[in-house]
C-alpha positions in Angstrom: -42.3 -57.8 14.3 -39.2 -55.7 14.5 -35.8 -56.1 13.6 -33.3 -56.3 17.1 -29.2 -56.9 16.5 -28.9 -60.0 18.7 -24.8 -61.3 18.3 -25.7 -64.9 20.2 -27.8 -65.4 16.9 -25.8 -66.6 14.6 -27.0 -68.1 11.2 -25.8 -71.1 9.7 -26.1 -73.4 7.0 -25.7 -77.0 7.8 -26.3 -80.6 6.6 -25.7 -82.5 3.8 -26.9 -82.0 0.3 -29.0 -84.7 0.5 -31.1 -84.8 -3.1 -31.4 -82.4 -6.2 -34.9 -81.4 -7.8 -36.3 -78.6 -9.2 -39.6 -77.6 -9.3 -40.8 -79.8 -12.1 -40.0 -82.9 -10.6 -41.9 -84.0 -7.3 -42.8 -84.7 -5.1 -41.9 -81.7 -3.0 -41.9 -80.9 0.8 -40.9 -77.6 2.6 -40.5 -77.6 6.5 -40.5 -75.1 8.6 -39.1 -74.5 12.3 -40.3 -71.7 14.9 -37.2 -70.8 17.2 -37.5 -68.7 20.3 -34.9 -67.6 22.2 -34.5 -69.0 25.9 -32.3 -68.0 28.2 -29.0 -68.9 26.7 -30.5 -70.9 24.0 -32.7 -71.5 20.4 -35.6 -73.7 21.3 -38.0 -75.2 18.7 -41.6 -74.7 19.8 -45.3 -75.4 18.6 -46.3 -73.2 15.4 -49.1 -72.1 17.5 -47.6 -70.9 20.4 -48.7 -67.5 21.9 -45.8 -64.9 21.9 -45.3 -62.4 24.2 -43.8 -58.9 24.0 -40.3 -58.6 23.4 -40.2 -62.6 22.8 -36.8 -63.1 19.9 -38.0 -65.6 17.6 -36.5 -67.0 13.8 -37.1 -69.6 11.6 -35.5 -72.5 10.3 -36.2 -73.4 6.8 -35.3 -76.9 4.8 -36.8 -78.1 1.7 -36.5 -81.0 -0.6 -35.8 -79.1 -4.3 -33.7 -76.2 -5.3 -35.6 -72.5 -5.5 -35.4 -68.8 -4.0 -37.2 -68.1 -1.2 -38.9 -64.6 -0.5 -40.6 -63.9 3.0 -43.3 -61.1 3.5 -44.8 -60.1 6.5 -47.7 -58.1 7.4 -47.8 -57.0 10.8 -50.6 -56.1 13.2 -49.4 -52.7 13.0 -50.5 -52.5 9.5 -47.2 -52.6 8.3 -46.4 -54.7 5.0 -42.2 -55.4 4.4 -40.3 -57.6 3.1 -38.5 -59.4 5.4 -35.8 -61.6 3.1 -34.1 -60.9 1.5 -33.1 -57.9 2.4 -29.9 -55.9 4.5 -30.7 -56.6 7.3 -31.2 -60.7 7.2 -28.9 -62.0 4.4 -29.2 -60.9 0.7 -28.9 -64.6 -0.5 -31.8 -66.6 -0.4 -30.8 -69.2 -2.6 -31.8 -72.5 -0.8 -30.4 -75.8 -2.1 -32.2 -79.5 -1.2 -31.4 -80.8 1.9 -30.0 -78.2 3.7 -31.1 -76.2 7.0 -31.1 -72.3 6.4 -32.3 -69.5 8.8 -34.7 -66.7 8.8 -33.0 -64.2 9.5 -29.7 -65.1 8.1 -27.3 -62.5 10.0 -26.4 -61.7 13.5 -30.1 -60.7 13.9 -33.4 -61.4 15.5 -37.1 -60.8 15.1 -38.7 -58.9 18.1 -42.1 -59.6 19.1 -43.6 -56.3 19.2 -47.2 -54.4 18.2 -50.6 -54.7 18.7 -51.7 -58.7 20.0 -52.9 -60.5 17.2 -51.4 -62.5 14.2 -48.4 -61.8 12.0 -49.3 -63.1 8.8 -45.9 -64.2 7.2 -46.1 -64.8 3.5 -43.7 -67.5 2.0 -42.5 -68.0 -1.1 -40.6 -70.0 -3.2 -39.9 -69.7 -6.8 -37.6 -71.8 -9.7 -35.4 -68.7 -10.0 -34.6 -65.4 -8.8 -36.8 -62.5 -9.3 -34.5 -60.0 -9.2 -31.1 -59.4 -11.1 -30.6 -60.8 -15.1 -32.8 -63.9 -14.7 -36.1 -61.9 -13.2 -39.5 -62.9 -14.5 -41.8 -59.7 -14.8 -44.5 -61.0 -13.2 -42.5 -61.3 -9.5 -42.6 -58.3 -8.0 -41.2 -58.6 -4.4 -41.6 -54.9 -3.2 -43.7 -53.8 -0.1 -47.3 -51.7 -1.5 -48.7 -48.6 0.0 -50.1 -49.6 3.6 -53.2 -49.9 3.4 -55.7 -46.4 4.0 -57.2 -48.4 7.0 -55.9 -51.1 9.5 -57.7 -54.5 9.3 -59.7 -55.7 12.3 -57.5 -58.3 14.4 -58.6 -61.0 16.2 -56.8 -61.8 19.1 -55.2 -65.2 19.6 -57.1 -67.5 22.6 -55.7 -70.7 24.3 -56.3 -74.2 23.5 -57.8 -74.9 27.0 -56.9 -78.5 26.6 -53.4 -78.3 25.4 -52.8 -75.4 28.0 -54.0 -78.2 30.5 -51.8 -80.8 29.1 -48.6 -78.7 28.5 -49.0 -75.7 30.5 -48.2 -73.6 27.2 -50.7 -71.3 25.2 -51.4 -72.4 22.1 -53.6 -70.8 19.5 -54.6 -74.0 16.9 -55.3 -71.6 14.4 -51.9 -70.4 14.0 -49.0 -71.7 12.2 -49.0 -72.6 7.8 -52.2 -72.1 6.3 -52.7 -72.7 2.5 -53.6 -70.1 0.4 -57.2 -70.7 -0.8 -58.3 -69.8 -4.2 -59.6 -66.5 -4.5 -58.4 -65.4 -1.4 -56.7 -61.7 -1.2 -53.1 -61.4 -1.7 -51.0 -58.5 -1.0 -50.5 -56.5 -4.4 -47.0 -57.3 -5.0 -48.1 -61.3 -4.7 -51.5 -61.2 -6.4 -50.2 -61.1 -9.7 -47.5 -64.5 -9.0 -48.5 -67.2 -11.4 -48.3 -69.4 -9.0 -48.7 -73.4 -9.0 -51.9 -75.0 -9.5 -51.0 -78.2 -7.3 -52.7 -78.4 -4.0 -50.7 -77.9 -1.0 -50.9 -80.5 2.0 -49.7 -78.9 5.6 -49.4 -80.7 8.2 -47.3 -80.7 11.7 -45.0 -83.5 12.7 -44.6 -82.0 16.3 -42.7 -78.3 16.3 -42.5 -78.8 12.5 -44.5 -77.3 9.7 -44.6 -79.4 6.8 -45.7 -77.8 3.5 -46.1 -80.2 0.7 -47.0 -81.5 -2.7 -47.5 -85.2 -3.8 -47.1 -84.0 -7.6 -44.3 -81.7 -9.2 -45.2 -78.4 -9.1 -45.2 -76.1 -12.1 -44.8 -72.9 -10.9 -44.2 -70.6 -7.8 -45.6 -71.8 -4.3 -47.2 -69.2 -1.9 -48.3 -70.1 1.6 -48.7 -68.2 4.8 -47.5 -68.8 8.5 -49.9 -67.1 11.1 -47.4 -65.9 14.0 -49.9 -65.4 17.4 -49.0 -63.1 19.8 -50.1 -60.8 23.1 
């Protein structure tokens, strides 16, 4: 994805603070909102929808407990960034229970743009920040080298039924996926302590629900496939 100055796009944070935790008490439940931009307007869609070229898409973000959220992405490109916080989308990424927050945070957009295949968007969400006084060593939020050689991508196909149904692509294997144990992390992740509570996802129609029936001691790391031509 690519960064694109969009002035129609602006962020907001909204609704009520609804309930206080932290990551020790449970239990806890992240959601998470694709937008796309069409015509004159943000419109929710399926986690799994196919993007096309130049498509402007964000997320919206709520969750149940207070924490920092951090957002990776590696590209089909090859490319590995961080994508909040940072300049260009909002430097705060404090998020507070109960409340709706956007990714990107500013007047900008992400652009749909690279080789077809799937983004793989890394979230996580810590008990404090990792950077300033109150940084834990062991969070490292900074991009590594690319790698020497670009990964094989497969390319996203249609659900032929839903495509029938709904007359929108939709690639079932995109959207939240759980880390699994002893799968590969990027190098600035890999080394995150993270929680040893299992993660539930599930979809509750354009929402991705990311949660745990028990508190969670630690950091939470999960991934959001992004499909596109």
């Amino acid at each position: 994805m690519k960064w694109l100055i969009a002035p129609l796009l602006v962020a907001t944070v909204c609704g009520a603070h609804a309930q206080t935790r932290t990551l020790s008490q449970g239990p806890h439940r992240m959601e998470i909102m694709l937008e796309r931009r069409d015509g004159g307007a943000w419109r929710s869609v399926d986690p799994g929808l196919v993007f096309g070229q130049g498509d402007r898409v964000r997320f919206r973000f709520r969750t149940n407990f207070d924490g920092y959220l951090y957002v990776m992405n590696y590209s089909t490109s090859g490319k590995y960034e961080q994508l909040f916080p940072r300049e260009e989308t909002g430097r705060d990424n404090r998020v507070v229970a109960g409340r709706d927050y956007m990714v990107p945070a500013t007047e900008t957009a992400f652009r749909i743009a690279g080789p077809a295949g799937y983004e793989v968007v890394y979230w996580m969400v810590t008990p404090a920040a990792v950077t300033g006084a109150d940084s834990r060593p062991e969070y490292r939020p900074l991009a590594p080298p690319p790698p020497k050689e670009l990964p094989k991508t497969l390319l996203p196909r249609c659900d032929d039924t839903l495509f029938r149904a709904r007359g929108e692509c939709i690639d079932t294997s995109a959207g939240p996926k759980a880390i699994a144990r002893g799968m590969e992390l990027p190098e600035n992740l890999a080394g995150v302590q993270t929680s040893e509570r299992e993660l539930l996802i599930m979809r509750q129609k354009n929402t991705a629900v990311v949660a745990s029936p028990a508190p969670l001691n630690g950091p939470v790391i999960y991934e959001f496939r992004l499909a596109h031509r």
